[in-house]
C-alpha positions as CSV (number, residue, x, y, z in Angstrom):
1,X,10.5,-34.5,-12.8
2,X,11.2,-32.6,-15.7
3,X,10.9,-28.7,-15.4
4,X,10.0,-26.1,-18.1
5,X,12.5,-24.8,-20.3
6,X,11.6,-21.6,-21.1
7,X,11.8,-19.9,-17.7
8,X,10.6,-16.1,-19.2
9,X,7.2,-17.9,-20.0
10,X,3.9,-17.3,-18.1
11,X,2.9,-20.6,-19.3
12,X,6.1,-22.1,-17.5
13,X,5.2,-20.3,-14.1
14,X,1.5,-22.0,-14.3
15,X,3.3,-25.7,-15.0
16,X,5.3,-24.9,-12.2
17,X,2.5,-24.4,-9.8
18,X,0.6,-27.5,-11.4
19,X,3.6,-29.6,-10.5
20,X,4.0,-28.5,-7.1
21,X,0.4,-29.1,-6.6
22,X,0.4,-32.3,-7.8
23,X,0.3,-35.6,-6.1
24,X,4.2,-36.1,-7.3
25,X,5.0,-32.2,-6.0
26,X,5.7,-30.3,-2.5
27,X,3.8,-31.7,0.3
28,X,3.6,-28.0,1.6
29,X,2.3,-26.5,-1.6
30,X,-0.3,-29.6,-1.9
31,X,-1.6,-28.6,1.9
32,X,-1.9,-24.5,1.4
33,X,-5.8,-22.9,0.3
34,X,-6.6,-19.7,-0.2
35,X,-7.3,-19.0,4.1
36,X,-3.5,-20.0,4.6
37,X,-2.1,-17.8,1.9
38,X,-3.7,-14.3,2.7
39,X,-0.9,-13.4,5.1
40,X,1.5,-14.4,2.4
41,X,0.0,-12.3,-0.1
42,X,-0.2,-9.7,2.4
43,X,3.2,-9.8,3.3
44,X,4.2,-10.1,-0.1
45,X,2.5,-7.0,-1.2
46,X,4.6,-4.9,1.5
47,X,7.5,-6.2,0.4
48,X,6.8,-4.8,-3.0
49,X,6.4,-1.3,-1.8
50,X,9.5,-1.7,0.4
51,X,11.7,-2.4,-2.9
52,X,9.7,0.4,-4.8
53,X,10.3,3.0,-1.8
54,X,14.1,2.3,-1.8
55,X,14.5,2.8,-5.2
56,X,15.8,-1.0,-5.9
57,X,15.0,-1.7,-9.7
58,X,16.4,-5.3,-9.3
59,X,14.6,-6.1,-5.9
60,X,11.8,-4.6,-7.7
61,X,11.4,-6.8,-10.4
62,X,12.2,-9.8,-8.5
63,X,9.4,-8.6,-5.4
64,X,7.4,-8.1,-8.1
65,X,7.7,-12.0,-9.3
66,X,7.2,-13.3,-5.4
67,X,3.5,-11.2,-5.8
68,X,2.4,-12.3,-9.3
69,X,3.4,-16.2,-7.7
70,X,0.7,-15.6,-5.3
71,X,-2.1,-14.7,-7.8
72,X,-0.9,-17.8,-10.0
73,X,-1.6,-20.2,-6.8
74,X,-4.5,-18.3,-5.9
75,X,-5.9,-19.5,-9.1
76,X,-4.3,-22.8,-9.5
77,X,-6.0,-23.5,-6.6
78,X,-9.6,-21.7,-7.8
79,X,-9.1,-24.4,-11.1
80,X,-8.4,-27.2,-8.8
81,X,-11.5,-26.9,-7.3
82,X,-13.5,-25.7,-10.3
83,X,-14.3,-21.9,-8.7
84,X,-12.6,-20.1,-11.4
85,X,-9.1,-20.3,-13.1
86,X,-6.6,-17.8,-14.7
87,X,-8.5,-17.2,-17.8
88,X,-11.6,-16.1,-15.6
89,X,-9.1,-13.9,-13.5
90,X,-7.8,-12.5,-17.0
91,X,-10.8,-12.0,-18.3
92,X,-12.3,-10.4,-15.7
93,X,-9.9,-7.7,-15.3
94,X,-9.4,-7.6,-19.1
95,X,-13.7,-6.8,-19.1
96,X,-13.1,-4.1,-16.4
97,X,-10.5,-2.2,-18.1
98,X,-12.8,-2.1,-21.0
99,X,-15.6,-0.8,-19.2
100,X,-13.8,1.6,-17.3
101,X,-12.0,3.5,-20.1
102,X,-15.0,3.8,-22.5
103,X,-13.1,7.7,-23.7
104,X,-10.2,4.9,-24.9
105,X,-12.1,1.8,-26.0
106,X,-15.8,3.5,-26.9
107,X,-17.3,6.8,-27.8
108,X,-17.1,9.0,-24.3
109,X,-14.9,12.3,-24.5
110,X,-12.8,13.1,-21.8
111,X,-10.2,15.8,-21.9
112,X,-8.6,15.7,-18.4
113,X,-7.8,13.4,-15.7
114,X,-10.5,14.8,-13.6
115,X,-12.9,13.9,-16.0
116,X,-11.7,10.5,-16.3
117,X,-11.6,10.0,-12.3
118,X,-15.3,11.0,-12.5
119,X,-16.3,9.5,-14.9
120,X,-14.9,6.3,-13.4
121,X,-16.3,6.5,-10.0
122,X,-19.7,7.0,-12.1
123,X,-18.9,3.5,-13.6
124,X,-18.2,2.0,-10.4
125,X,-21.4,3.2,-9.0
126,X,-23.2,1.5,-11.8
127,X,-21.1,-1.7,-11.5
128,X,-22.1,-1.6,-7.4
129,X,-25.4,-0.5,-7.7
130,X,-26.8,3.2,-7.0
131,X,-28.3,1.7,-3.6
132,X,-24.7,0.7,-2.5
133,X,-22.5,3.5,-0.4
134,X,-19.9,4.9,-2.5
135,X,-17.3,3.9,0.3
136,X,-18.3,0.2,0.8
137,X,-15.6,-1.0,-2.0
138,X,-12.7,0.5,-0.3
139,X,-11.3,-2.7,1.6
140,X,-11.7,-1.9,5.5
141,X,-8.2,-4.3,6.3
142,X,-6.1,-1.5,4.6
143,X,-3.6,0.1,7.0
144,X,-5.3,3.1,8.5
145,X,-3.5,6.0,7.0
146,X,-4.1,4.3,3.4
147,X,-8.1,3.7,4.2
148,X,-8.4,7.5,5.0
149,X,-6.6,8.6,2.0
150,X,-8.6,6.5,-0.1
151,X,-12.2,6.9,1.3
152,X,-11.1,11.0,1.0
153,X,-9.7,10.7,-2.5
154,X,-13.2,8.9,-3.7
155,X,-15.8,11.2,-2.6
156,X,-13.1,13.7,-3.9
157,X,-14.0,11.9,-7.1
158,X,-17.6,13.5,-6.7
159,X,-17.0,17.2,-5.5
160,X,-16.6,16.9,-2.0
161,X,-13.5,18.5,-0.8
162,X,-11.5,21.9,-0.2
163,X,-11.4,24.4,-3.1
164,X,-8.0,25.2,-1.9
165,X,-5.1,23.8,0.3
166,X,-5.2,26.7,2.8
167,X,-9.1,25.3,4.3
168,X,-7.5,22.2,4.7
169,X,-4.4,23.9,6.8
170,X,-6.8,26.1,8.6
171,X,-9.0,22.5,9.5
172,X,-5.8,20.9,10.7
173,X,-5.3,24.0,13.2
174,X,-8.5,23.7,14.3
175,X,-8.3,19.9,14.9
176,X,-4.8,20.8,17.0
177,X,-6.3,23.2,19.0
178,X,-9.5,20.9,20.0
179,X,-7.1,18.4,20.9
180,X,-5.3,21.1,23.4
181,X,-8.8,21.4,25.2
182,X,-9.6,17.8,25.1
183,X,-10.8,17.1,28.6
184,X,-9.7,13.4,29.2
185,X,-7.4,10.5,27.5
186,X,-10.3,9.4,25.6
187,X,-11.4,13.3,23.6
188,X,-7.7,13.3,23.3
189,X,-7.3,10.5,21.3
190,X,-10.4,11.1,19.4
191,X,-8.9,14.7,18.4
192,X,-5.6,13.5,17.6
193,X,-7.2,10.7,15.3
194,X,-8.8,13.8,13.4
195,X,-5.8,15.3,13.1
196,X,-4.2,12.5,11.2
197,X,-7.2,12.2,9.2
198,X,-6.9,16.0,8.1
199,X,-2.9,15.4,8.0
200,X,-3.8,12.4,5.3
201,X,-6.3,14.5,3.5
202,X,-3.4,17.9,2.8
203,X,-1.0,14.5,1.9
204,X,-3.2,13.6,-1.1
205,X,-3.6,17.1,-1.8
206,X,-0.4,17.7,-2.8
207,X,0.2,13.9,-4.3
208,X,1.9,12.2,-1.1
209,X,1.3,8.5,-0.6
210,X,1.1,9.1,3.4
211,X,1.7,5.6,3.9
212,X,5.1,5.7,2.0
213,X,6.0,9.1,3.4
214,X,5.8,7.4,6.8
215,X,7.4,4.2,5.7
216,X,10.5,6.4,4.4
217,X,10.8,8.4,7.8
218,X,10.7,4.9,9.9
219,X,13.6,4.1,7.6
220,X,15.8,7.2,8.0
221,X,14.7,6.7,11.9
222,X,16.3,3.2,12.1
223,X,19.2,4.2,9.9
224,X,20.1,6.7,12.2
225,X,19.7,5.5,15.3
226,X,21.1,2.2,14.3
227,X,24.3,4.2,13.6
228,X,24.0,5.9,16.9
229,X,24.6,2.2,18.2
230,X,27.5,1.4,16.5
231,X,29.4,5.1,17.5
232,X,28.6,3.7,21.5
233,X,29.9,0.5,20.6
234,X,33.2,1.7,19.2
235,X,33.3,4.0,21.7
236,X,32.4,1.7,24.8
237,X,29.9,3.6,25.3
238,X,25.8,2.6,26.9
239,X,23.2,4.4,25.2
240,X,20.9,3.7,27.7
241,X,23.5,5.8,30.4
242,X,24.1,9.0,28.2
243,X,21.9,12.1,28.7
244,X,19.4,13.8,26.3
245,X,21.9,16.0,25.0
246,X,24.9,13.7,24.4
247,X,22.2,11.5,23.0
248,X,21.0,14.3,20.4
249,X,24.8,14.5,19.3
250,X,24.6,11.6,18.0
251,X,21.6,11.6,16.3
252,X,23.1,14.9,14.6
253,X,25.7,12.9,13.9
254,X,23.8,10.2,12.0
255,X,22.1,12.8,9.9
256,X,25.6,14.0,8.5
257,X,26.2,10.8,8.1
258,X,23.2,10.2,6.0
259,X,23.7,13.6,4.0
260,X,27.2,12.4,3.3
261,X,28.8,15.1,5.3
């Protein structure tokens, strides 16, 4: 079958997906719908961050490829079975980013970001209805630590949050020392879920994605101790037999390591 030329065109991507769902194409891509998909769009949306957080332009760009292929067949299917197809999807985002920024496309004035994030969560309200929680558009399949920074950062949006960093500091003490006095398992965990919750609200304070923040340390973590491994098996030695301590030196070790010491 004959395949497009111009391989730097979004037209040639949507040909491509035509001719692997055709009768002619890939029995596999004939046989996926938009149920069997999700976790590939899921799984491709992490992969994306996990390029962005290391830094890799070129794994970047092509992660980036891998996600807009799933939003192609998302909507090469939609067209196949005459739900919507890529001009709705392009339209309808090209109509919300028009509403959205009326200071850019109409007559509002705005002067700061804060304004505009208002302002915005005013539109959104409109868009929902006034009779619709604020929070009920913030996808409850998120990963936790992302859900809380978002529902915080929204009804930030409106005015409800600390004037300054140091009540949210003196909160997150609080929360600690209510999870000291916790009388059972189940308090404890409920305190110690409100101490991540306050954790993720200081995060977005001060402009950290919690979620990446984590991500990065569970990188460095598995670095490290996947050097640790490789000293013990050069050196015949069983991780599993060494003590605290010897274990620690080590770990120290795969720090320097890491710092280029």
């Amino acid at each position: 079958m004959k395949q497009p030329q111009d391989l730097r065109s979004f037209d040639s991507l949507r040909e491509i997906l035509g001719i692997l769902r055709s009768p002619e194409g890939c029995p596999w891509d004939r046989a996926q719908t938009h149920k069997s998909m999700r976790d590939s769009l899921l799984e491709e949306t992490y992969e994306v961050l996990e390029a962005l957080d290391a830094d890799d332009k070129d794994r970047f760009c092509g992660e980036l490829g891998d996600l807009l292929l799933q939003i192609v067949f998302h909507a090469e299917m939609g067209s196949e079975a005459k739900e919507f197809d890529m001009g709705d999807v392009i339209e309808a985002i090209n109509t919300k980013l028009i509403r959205r920024h009326p200071h850019v496309f109409g007559e509002t004035k705005l002067s700061s970001s804060a304004e505009v994030l208002h302002n915005w969560e005013e539109i959104k309200k409109t868009e929902r209805g006034h009779d619709k929680p604020m929070l009920s558009g913030v996808p409850k399949q998120l990963p936790a630590l992302s859900y809380s920074q978002e529902i915080q950062g929204r009804v930030a949006r409106v005015g409800f949050d600390w004037k300054e960093d140091e009540g949210v500091l003196e909160k997150l003490a609080e929360e600690v020392a209510e999870y000291s006095s916790a009388p059972n398992a189940l308090e404890k965990e409920k305190e110690f879920g409100d101490i991540l919750f306050t954790l993720a609200n200081y995060a977005r304070r001060q402009g950290i994605d919690l979620e990446s923040a984590l991500r990065g340390a569970n990188r460095r973590f598995y670095s490290r101790f996947e050097h640790m491994e490789e000293l013990c098996r050069k050196t015949g030695r069983d991780i599993a037999k060494m003590s605290f301590a010897e274990q620690n030196e080590l770990w120290q070790a795969a720090k320097r390591k890491e710092n280029g010491e």
